[in-house]
C-alpha angles and dihedrals in degrees: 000000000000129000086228093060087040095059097045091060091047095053092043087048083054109045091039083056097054091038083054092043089051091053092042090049086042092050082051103057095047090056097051088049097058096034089071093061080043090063102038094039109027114017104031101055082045090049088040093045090045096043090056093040090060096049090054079049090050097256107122110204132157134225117216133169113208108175116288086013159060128210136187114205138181118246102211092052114032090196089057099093142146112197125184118198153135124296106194089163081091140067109254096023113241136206108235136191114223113190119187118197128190119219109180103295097351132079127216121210121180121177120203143171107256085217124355118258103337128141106244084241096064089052112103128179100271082054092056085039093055085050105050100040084051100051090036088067095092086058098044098058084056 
């Protein structure tokens, strides 16, 4: 095998792998843009109806927004939390959903895609919804 060879692969390995990061970073960017009108204009009027809804139902849960994120959490227990949020760690980025549970002394924490593989921009209400009805169950049998 020649250098010459050698170095040609290198430089295509190179320049293939900074062309992929660009695009990745690039991925990246355009999902953060549009997770923050998700938030204000998807998740966070579900999070706010449902939130009130339970408490008619007597299930006292409150709606917060700390930056990148919303999160629902029970009154009666503060561990007790759903976030959904951003994961730019992976490529796409994904919105994920993140529940903490306490159990006695233990807490339970689960991380799952809101909606597989789907852009942020492709998740509607009835998406967020879906989610949250399905992860609540666990609260709901108390």
């Amino acid at each position: 095998m020649e250098v010459s060879y050698v170095r040609q692969q290198l430089k295509l390995a190179l320049d293939r792998s900074r062309r992929d990061a660009q695009e990745r970073r690039q991925r990246t960017a355009d999902a953060v843009r549009t997770f923050e009108p998700f938030l204000a204009d998807v998740a966070t009027p579900v999070f706010r109806m449902l939130a009130m809804a339970m408490k008619a139902e007597g299930l006292p849960f409150t709606v917060s927004t700390p930056g990148g994120s919303i999160r629902l959490s029970a009154d009666n227990a503060r561990e007790d939390v759903i976030e959904v949020l951003l994961d730019s760690s992976v490529d796409p980025p994904q919105v994920i959903g993140r529940m903490h549970r306490a159990r006695g002394s233990r807490t339970l924490a689960e991380e799952v895609q809101l909606k597989p593989g789907a852009p942020v921009d492709t998740i509607d209400k009835d998406d967020v919804l879906r989610f949250l009805l399905t992860v609540l169950g666990p609260w709901f049998e108390r």
